[in-house]
RONU-452134 format. One record per residue: residue in one letter; z negated, x negated, y of N, C-alpha, C, CB in turn. Coordinates in Angstrom, 1 decimal, padded with zeros to 4 digits, always signed. Glycine has a CB too. Layout:
REM RONU-452134
REC   residuo     n.zz     n.xx     n.yy    ca.zz    ca.xx    ca.yy     c.zz     c.xx     c.yy    cb.zz    cb.xx    cb.yy
REC         A        Z        X        Y        Z        X        Y        Z        X        Y        Z        X        Y
...
//
This chain:
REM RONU-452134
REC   residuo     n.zz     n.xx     n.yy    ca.zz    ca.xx    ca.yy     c.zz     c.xx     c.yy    cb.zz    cb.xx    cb.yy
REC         X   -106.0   -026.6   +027.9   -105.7   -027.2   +029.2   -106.9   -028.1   +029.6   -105.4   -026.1   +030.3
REC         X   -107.0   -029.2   +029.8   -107.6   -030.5   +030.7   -108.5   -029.6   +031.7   -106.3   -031.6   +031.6
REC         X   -109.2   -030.4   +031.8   -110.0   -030.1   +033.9   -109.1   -030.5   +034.5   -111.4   -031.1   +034.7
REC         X   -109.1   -029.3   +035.7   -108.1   -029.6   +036.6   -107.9   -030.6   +037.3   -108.2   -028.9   +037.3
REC         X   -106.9   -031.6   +037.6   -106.8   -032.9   +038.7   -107.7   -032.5   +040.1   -105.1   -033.2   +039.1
REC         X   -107.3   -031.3   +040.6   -108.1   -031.2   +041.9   -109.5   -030.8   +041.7   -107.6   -030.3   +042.9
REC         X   -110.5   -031.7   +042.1   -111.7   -031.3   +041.7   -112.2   -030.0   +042.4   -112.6   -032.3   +041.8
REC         X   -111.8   -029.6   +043.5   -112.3   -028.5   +044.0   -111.3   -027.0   +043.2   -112.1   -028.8   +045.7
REC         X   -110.4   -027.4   +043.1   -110.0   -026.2   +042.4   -110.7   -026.0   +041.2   -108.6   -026.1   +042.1
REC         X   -111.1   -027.1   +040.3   -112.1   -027.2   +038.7   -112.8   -026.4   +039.5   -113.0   -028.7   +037.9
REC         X   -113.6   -026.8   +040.2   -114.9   -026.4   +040.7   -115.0   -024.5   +040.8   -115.2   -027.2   +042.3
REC         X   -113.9   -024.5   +041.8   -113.5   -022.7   +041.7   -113.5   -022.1   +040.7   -112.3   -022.2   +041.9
REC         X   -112.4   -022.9   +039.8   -112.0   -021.9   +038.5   -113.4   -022.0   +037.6   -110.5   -022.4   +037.5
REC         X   -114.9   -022.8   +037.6   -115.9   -022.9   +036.7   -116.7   -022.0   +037.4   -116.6   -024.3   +036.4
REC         X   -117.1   -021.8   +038.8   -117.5   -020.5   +039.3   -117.1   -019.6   +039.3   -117.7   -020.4   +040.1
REC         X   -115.8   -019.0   +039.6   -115.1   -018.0   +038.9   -115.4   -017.5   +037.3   -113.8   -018.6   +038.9
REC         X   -115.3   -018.7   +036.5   -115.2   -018.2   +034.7   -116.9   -017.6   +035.0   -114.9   -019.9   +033.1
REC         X   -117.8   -018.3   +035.9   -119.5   -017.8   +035.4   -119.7   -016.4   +036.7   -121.3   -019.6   +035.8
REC         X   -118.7   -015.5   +037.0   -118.7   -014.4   +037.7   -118.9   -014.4   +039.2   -119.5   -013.8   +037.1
REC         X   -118.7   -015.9   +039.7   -119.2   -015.9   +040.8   -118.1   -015.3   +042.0   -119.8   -017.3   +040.9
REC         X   -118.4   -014.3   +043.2   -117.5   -013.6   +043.4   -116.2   -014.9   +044.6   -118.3   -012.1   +044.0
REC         X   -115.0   -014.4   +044.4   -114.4   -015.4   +044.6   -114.4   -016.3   +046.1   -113.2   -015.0   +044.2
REC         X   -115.1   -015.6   +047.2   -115.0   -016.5   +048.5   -116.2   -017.1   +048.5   -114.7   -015.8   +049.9
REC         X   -117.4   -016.8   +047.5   -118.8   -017.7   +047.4   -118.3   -018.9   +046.5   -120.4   -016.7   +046.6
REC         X   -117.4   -018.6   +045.5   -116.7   -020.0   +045.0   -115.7   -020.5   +045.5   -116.4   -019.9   +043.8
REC         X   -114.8   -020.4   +046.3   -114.5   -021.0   +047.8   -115.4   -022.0   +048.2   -114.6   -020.0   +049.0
REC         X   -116.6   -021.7   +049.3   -117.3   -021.8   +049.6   -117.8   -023.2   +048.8   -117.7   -020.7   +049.7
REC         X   -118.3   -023.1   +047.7   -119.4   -023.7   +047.0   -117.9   -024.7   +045.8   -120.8   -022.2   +046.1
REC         X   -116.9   -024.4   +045.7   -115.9   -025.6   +045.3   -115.7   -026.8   +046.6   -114.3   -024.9   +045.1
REC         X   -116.5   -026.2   +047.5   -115.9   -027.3   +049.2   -115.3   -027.3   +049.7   -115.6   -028.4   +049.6
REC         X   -114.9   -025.6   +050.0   -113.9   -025.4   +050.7   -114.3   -024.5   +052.2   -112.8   -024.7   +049.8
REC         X   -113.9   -024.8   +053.5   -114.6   -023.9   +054.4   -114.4   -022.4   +054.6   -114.3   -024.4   +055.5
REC         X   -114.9   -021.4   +054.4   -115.3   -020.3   +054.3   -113.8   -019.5   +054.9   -116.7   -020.1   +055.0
REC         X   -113.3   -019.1   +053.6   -111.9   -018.3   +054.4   -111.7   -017.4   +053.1   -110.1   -019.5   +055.0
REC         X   -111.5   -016.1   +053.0   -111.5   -015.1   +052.2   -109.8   -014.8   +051.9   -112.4   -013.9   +053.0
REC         X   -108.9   -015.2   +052.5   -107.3   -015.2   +052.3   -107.1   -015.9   +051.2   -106.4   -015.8   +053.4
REC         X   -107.6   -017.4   +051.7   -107.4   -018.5   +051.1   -107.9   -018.8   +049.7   -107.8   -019.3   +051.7
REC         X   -109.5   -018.1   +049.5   -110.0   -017.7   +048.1   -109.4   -016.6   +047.2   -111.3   -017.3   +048.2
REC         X   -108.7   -016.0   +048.2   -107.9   -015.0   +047.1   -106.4   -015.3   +047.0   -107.9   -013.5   +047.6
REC         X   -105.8   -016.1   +047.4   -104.5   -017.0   +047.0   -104.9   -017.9   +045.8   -104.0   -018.1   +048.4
REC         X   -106.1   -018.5   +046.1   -106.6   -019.8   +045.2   -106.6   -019.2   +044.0   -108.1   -020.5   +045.4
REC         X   -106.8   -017.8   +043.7   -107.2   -017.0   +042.4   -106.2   -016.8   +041.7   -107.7   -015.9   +042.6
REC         X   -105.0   -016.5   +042.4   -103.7   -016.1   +041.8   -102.8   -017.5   +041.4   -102.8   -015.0   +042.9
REC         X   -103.5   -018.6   +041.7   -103.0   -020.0   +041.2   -102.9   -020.0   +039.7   -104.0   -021.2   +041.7
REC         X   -101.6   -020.4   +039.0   -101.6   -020.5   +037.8   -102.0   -021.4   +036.9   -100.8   -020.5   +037.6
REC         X   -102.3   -022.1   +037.7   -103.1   -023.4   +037.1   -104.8   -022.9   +037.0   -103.0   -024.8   +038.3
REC         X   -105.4   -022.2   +038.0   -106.8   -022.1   +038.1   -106.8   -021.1   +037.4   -107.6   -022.1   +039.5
REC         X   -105.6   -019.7   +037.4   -106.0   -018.5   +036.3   -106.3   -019.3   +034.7   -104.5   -017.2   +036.1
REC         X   -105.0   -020.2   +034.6   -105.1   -020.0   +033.3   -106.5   -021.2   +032.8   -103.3   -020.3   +032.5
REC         X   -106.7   -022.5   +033.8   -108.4   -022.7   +033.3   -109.2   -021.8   +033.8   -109.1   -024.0   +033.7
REC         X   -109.1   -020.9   +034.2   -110.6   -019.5   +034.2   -110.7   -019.5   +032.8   -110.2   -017.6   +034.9
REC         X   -109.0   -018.8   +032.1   -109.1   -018.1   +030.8   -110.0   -019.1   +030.0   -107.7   -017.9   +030.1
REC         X   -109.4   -020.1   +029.7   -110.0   -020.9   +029.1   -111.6   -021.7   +028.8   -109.3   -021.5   +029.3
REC         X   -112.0   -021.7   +029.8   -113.7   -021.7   +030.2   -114.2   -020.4   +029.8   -114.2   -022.0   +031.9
REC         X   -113.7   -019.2   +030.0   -114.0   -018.0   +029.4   -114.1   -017.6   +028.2   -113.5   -017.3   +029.8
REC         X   -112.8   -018.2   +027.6   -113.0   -018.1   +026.1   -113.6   -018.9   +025.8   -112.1   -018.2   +025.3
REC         X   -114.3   -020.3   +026.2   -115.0   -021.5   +024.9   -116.3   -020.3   +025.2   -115.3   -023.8   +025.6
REC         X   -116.3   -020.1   +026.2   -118.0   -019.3   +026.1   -117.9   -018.1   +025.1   -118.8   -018.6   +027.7
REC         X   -117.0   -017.2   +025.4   -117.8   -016.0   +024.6   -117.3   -016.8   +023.0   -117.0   -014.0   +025.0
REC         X   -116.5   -017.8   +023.1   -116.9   -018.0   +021.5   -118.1   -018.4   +021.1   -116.2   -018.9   +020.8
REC         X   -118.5   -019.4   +021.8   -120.2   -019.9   +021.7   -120.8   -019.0   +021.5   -120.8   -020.5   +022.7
REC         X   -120.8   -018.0   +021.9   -121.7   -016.5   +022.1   -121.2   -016.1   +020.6   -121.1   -015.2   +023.6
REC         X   -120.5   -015.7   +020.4   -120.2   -014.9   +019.5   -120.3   -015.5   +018.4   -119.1   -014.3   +019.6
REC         X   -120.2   -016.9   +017.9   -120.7   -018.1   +016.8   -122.0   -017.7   +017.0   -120.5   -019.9   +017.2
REC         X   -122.6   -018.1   +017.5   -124.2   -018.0   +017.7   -125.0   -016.8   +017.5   -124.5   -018.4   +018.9
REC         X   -124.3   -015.8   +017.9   -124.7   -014.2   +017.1   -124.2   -014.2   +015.7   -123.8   -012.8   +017.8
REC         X   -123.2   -015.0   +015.1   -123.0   -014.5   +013.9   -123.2   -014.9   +013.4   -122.4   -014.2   +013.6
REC         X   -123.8   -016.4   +013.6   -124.3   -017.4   +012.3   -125.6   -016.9   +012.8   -123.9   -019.5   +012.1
REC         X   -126.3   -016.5   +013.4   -127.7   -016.0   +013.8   -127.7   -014.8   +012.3   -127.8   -015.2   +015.9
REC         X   -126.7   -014.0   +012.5   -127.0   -013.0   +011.6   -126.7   -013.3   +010.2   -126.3   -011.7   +012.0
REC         X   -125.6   -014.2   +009.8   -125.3   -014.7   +008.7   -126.6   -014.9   +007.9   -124.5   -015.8   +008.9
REC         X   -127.3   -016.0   +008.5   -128.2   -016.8   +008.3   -129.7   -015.8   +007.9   -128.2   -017.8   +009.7
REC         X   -129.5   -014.6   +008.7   -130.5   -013.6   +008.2   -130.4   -012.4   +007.1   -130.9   -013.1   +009.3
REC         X   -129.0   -012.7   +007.3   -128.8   -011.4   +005.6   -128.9   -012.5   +005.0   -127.2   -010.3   +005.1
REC         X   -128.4   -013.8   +004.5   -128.7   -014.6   +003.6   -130.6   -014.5   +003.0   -128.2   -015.9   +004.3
REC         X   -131.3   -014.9   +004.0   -132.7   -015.0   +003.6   -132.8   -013.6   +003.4   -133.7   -015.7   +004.5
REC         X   -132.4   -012.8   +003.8   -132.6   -011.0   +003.2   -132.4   -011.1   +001.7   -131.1   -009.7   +004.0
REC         X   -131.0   -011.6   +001.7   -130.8   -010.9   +000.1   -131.8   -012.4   -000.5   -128.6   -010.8   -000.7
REC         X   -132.2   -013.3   -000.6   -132.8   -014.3   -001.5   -134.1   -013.7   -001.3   -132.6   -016.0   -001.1
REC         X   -134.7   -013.3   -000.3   -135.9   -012.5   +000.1   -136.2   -011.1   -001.7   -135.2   -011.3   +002.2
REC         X   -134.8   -010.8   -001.4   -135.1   -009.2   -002.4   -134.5   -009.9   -003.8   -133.7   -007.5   -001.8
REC         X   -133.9   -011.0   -004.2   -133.6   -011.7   -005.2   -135.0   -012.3   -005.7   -132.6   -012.7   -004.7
REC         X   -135.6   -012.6   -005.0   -137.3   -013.4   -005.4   -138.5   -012.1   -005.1   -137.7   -015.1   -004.0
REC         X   -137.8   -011.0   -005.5   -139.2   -009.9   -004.9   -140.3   -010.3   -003.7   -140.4   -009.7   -006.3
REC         X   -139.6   -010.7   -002.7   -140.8   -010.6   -001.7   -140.5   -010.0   -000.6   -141.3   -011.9   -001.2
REC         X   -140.7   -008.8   -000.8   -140.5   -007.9   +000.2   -140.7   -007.8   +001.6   -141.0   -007.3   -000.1
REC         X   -141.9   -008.4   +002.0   -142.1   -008.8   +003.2   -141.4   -009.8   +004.1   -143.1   -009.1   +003.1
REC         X   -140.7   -010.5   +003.3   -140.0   -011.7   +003.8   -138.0   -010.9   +004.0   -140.3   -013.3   +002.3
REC         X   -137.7   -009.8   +003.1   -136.9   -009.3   +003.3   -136.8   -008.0   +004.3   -136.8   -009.3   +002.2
REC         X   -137.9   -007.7   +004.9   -138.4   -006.8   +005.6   -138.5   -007.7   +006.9   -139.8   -006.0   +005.0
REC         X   -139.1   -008.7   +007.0   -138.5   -009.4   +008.2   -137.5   -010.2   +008.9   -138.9   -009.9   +008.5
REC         X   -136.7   -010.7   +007.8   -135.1   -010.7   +007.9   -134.2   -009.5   +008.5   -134.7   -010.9   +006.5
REC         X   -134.4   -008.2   +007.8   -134.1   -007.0   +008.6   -134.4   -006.9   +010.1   -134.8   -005.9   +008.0
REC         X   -135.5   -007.0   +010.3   -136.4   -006.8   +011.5   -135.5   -008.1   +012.5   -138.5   -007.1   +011.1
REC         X   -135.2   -009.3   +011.9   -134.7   -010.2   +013.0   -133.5   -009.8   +013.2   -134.9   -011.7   +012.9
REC         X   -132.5   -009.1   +012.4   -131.3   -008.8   +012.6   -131.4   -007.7   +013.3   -130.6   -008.7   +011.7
REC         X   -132.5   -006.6   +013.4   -132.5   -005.3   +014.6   -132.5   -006.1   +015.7   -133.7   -004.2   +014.8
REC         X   -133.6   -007.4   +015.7   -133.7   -007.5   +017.2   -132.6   -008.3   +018.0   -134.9   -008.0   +017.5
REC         X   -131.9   -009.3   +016.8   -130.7   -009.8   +017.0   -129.6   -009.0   +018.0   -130.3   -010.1   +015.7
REC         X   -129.8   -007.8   +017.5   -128.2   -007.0   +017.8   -129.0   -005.9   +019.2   -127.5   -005.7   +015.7
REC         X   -130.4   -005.9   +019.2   -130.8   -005.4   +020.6   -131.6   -003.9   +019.9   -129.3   -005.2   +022.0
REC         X   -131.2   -003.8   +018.7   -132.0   -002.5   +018.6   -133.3   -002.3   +018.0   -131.3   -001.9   +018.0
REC         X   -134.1   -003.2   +018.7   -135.1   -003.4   +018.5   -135.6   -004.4   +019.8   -135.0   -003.9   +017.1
REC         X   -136.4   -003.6   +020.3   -136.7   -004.2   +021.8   -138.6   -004.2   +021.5   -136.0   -002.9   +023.5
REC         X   -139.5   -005.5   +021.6   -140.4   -005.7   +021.8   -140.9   -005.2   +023.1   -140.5   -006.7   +021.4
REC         X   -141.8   -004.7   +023.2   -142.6   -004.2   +024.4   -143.9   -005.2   +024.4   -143.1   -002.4   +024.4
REC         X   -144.2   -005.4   +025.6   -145.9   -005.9   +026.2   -146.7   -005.4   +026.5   -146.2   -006.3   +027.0
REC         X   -147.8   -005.1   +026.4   -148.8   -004.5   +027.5   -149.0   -005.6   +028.1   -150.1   -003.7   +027.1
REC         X   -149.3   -005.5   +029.2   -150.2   -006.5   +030.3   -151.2   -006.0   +031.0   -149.5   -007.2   +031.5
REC         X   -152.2   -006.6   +031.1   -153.6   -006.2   +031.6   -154.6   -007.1   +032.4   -154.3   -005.9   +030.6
REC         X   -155.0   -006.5   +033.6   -155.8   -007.0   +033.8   -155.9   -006.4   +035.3   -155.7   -008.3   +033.3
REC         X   -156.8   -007.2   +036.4   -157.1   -006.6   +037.5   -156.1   -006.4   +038.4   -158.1   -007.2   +038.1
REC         X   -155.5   -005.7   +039.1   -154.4   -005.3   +040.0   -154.8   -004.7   +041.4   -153.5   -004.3   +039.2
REC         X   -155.4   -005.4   +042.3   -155.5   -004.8   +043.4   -155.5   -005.8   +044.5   -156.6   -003.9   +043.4
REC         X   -156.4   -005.8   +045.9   -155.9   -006.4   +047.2   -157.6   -006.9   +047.1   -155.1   -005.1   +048.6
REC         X   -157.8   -008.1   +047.9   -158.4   -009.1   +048.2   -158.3   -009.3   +049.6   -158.0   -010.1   +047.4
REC         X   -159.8   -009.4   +049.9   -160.4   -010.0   +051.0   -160.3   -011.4   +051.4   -161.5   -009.8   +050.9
REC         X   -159.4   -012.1   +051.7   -159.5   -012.8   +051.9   -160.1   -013.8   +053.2   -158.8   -012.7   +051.5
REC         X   -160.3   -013.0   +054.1   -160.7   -013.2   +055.7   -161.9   -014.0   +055.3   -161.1   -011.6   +056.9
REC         X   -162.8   -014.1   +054.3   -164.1   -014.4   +054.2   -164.3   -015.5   +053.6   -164.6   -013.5   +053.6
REC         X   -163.1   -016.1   +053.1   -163.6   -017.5   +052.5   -163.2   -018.6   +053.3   -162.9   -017.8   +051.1
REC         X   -163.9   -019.9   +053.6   -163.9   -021.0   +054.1   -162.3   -021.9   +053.9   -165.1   -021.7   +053.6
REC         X   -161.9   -022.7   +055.1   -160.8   -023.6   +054.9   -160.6   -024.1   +053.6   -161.0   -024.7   +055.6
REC         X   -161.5   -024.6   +052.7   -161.6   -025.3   +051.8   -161.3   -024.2   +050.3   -163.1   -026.0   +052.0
REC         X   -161.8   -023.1   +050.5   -161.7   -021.9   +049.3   -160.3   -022.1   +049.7   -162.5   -020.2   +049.3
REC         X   -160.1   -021.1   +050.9   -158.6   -021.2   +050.7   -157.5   -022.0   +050.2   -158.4   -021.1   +051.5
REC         X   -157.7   -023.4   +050.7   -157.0   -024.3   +050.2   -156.8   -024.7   +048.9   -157.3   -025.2   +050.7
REC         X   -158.1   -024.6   +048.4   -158.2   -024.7   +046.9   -156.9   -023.5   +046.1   -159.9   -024.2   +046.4
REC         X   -157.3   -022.3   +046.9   -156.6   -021.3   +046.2   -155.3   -021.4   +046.5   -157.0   -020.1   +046.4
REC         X   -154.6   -022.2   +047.7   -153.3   -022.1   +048.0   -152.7   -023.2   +047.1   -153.1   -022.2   +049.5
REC         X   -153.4   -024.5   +046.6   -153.1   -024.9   +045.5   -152.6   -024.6   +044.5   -153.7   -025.2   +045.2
REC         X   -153.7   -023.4   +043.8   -153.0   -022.9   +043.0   -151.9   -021.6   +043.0   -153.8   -022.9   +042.3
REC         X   -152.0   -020.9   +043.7   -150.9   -019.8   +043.8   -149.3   -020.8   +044.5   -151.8   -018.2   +045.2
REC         X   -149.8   -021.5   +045.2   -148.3   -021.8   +045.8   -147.7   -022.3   +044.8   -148.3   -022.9   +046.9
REC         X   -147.9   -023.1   +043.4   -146.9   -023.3   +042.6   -145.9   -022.2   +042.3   -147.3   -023.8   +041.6
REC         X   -146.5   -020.7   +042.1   -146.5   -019.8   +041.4   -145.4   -018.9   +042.4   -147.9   -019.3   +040.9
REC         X   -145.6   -019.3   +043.9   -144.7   -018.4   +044.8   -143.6   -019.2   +045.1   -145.4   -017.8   +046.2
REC         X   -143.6   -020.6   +045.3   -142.6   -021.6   +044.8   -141.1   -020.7   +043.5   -143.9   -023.0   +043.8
REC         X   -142.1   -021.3   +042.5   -141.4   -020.5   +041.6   -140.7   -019.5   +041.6   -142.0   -020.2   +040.9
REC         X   -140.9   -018.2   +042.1   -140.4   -017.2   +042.0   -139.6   -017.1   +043.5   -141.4   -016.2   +041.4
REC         X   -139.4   -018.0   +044.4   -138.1   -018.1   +045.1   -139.2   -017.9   +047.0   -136.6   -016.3   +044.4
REC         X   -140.5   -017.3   +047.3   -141.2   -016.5   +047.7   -141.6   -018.3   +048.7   -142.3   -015.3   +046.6
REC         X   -140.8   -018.6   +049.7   -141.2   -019.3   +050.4   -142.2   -019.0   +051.7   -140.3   -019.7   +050.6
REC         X   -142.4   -017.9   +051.8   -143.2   -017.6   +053.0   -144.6   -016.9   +052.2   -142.1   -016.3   +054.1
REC         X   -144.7   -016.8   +050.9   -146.1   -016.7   +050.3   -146.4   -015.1   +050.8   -147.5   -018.1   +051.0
REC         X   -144.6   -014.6   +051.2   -145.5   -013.0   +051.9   -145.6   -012.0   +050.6   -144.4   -011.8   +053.4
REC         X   -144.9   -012.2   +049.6   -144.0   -011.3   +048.7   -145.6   -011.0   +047.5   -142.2   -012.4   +047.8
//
């Protein structure tokens, strides 16, 4: 099926297919906030059956891409153990655990973790330093710098 002619129903049924719950995609297709009306919109045969369809191109993408991911690593596996190099067949294995999740890398992280005086430094320290932390509280959504 085509994109929908009404662009606000496209719009629903592409927030819809990415889980979004159905009166926030209401809402965000441009429609004014009514929870009846987002749940009528749902049972539209036109917007169910392009949900399906945006739903399936993805989990095929997904599922191509896991399996030529893994294809692609038993291949270098067996040419790995075909040319005796064990090490190279030992990490072919290793990318197909982590491929499939059973194999989870851990981090340590380190370093100083506690609370700061700040009352003590001049306009200018501070500023310097709000320079650099504000990109960083930006980033992670933290507009008030309280978090």
């Amino acid at each position: 099926m085509p994109i929908l002619d009404n662009q606000r129903h496209e719009r629903f049924a592409q927030e819809l297919a990415k889980g979004t719950p159905a009166n926030q995609a209401y809402v965000l297709a441009g429609y004014k906030p009514s929870e009846p009306n987002a749940s009528r919109l749902t049972r539209n045969d036109k917007v169910l059956t392009r949900i399906a369809e945006l739903q399936g191109r993805a989990a095929k993408r997904a599922e191509v891409t896991v399996q030529t991911i893994a294809e692609e690593l038993e291949e270098a596996r067996k040419l790995a153990i075909a040319e005796k190099h064990s090490s190279a067949a030992v990490a072919a294995s290793m990318g197909k655990a982590k491929l499939f999740g059973l194999i989870v890398e851990k981090h340590k992280h380190s370093g100083t973790i506690g609370t700061y005086d700040l009352s003590k430094l001049d306009d200018d320290a501070l500023n310097r330093l709000e320079a650099i932390l504000g990109p960083l509280a930006d980033a992670s959504g933290d507009q008030g710098g309280e978090a």
